[in-house]
C-alpha positions in Angstrom: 113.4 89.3 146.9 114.7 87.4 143.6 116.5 89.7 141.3 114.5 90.7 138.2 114.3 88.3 135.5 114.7 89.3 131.3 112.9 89.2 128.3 114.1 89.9 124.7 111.1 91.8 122.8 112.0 92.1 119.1 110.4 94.6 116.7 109.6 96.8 119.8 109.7 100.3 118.5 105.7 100.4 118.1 102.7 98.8 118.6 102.8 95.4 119.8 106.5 95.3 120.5 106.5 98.2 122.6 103.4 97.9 124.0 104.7 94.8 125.5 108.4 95.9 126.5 106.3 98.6 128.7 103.5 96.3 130.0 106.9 93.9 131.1 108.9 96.3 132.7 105.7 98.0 134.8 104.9 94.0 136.0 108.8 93.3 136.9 110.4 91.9 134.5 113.7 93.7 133.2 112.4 94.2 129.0 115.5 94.2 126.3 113.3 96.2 124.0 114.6 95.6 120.3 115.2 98.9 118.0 116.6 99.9 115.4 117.5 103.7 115.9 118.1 106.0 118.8 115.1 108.1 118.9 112.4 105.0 119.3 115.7 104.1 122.0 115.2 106.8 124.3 111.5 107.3 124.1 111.6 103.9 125.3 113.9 104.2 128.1 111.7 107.0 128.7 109.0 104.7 129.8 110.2 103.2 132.5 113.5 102.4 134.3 112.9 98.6 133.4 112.6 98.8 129.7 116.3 98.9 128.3 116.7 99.2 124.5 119.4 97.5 122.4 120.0 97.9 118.9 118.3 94.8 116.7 118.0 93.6 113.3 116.5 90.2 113.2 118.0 89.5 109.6 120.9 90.7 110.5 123.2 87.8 112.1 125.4 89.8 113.3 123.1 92.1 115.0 121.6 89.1 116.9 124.6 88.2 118.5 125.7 91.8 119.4 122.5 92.1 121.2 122.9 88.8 122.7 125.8 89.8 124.0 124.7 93.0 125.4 121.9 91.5 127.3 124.4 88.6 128.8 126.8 91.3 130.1 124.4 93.5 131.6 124.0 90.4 134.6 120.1 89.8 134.5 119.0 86.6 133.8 117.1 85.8 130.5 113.6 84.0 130.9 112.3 84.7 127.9 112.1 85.9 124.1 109.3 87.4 122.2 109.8 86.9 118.2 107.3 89.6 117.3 109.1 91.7 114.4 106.9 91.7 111.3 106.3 93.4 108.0 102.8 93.1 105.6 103.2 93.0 102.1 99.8 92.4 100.0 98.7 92.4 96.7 98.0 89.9 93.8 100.6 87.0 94.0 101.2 87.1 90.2 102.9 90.7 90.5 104.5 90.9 94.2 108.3 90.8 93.0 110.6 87.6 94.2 112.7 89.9 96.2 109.5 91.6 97.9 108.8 87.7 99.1 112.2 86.9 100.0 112.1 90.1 102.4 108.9 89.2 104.6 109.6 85.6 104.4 113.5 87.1 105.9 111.4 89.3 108.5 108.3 87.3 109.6 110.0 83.4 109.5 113.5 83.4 109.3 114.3 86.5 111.5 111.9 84.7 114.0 113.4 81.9 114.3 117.2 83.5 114.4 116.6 85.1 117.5 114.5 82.2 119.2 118.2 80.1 118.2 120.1 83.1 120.0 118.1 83.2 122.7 117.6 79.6 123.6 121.2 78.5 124.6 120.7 81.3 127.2 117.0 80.2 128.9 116.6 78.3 131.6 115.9 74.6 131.9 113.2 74.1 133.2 111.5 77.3 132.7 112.1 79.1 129.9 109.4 80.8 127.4 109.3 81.1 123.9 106.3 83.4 122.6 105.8 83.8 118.7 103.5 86.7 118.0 101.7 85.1 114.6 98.2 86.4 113.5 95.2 84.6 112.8 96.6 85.2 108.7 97.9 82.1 109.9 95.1 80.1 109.4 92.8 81.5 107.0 94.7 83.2 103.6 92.9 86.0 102.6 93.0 87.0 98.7 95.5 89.4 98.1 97.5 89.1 101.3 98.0 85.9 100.7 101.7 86.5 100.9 101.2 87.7 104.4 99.7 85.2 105.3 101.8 82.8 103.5 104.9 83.7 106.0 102.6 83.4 109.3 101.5 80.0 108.1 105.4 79.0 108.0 105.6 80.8 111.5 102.6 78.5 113.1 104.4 75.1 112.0 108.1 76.5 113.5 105.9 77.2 116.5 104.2 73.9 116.6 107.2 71.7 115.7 109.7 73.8 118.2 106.8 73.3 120.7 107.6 69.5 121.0 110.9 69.9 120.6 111.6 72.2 123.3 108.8 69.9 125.3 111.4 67.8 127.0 113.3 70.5 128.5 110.4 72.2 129.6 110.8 75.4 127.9 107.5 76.6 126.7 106.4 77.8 123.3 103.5 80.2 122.6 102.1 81.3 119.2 99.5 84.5 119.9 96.9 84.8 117.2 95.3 87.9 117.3 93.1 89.7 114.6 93.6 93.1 113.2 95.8 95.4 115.7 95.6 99.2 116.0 99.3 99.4 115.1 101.2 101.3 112.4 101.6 98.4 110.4 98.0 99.4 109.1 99.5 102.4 107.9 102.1 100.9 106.3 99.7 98.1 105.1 97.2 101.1 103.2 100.5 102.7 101.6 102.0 98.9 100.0 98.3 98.4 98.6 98.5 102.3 97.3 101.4 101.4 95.4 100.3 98.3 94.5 97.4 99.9 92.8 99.5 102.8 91.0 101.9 99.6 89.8 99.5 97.5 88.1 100.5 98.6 84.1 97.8 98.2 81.7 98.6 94.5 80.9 97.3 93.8 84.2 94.6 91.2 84.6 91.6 93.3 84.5 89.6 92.2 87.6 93.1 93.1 90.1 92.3 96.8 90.0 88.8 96.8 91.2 89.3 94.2 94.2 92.7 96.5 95.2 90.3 99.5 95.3 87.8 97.4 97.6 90.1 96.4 99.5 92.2 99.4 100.1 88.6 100.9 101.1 88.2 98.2 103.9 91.3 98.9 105.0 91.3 102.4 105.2 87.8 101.8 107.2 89.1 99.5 109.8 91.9 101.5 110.7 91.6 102.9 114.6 89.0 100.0 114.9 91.8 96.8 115.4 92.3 95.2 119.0 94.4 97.9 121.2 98.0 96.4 120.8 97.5 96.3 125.0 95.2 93.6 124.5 98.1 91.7 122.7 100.3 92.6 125.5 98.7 91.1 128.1 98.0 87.6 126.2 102.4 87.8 125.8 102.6 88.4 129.4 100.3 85.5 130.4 102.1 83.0 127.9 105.6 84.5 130.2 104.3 84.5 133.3 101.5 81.5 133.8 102.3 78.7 135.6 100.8 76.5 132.8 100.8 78.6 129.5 98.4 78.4 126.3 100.4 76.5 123.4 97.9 78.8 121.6 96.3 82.2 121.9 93.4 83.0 119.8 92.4 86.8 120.4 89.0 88.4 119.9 87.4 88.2 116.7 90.1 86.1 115.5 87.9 83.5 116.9 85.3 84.0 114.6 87.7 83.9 111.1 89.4 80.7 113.0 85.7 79.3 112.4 85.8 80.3 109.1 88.8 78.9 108.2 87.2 75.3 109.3 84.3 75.5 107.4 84.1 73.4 104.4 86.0 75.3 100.7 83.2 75.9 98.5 81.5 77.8 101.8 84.3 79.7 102.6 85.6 81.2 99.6 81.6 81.9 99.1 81.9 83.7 102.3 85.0 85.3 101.3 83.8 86.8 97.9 81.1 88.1 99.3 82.7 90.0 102.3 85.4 91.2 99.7 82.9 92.0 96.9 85.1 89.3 94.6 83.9 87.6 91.3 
């Protein structure tokens, strides 16, 4: 019987990340389950005997290569990474501050792609996988989360280009799509637009107010109603695990706002003011 093989798993604390280090471990795989404190450590390690937690910050350089390290000395072989780490920011463009972009474009694209470098010297050849978790933000910007969306387009291209890059050594990359996820970055989504909204001063343009409020509504209404982060889970595990995997994996209803993204622009941002009640 071969020795368990390893996967990285960044942002694995909650939702997606740690539904995924679990689902790993449980199907044999040995998941390096990235945290950032010791309490989401040890409920992790709680989960099962496979699932070992190292300390990770992927803007952090230094933090990369100490848990680099970590999972080189513990003497199971490295397969795979998942870049999944991710903050939302929304709001009008013309009043998220610099440093507010700077940050998620450090998180979602940059901090990406750091581990994916850290990680790659270490997978094998021929073999390895690369999985970005992207959304389907990345193909159809949204008013007001445009931002968002904004660093998951960036992430599709480094996934595209690093796909025929990496194509010659036949180390596979996957980009996962998925929709809205029942995760606790909805949470945090609701409380960014709720300041948002309590930031616009009076000098605001007038219609920004109003479409916040709709929108925080819609939010508010969809949450407990995303795609299980399980669902995501699985897709990860395929793009590890399957002989041939999907360059691409378009989840659920992300199917749908994929279509909508391809219809012509005057239809589209019809469709779009309507659904968001916009002017």
């Amino acid at each position: 019987m071969s020795p368990p093989r390893g996967v990285v798993v960044s942002g694995a604390s909650t939702g997606i990340g740690a539904a995924t280090a679990v689902l790993l471990a449980r199907s044999g795989y040995v998941a390096f389950a990235g945290v950032r404190n010791e309490a989401d450590a040890a409920r992790l390690r709680a989960e099962h005997a496979n699932v070992r937690p190292v300390f990770l910050e992927v803007t952090d350089d230094a933090s990369i290569a100490d848990a680099m390290r970590e999972v080189v000395s513990s003497g199971v072989e490295l397969f795979g990474v998942v870049s999944n780490a991710g903050i939302a920011r929304g709001g009008p463009l013309e009043h998220i501050p610099i440093p507010a972009l700077r940050k998620l474009f450090d998180v979602n694209v940059l901090g990406a792609l750091a581990l994916v470098q850290a990680a790659l010297a270490r997978l094998p050849s021929p073999g390895g996988r690369v999985v970005f978790v992207g959304s389907i933000a990345g193909r159809l910007a949204m008013p007001y989360n445009a931002a968002y969306s904004a660093s998951k387009f960036a992430l599709r291209a480094i996934a595209d280009g690093l796909r025929f890059e990496l194509a010659p050594a036949a180390i596979a990359v996957s980009l996962i799509e998925a929709p809205s996820v029942d995760t606790p970055i909805w949470r945090k989504g609701v409380e960014s637009r709720e300041r948002v909204v309590a930031a616009l001063g009076d000098g605001a343009r007038p219609h920004y107010r109003p479409a916040l409020e709709n929108l925080l509504r819609f939010v508010q209404s969809q949450q407990g109603r995303g795609m299980p982060a399980e669902r995501v889970a699985l897709a990860i595990l395929h793009a590890l695990a399957a002989p041939r995997p999907k360059a691409r994996y378009v989840l659920g209803s992300a199917h749908g706002l994929n279509v909508l993204a391809l219809l012509p622009l005057r239809l589209r941002d019809r469709i779009v003011r309507a659904v968001q009640h916009l002017p």
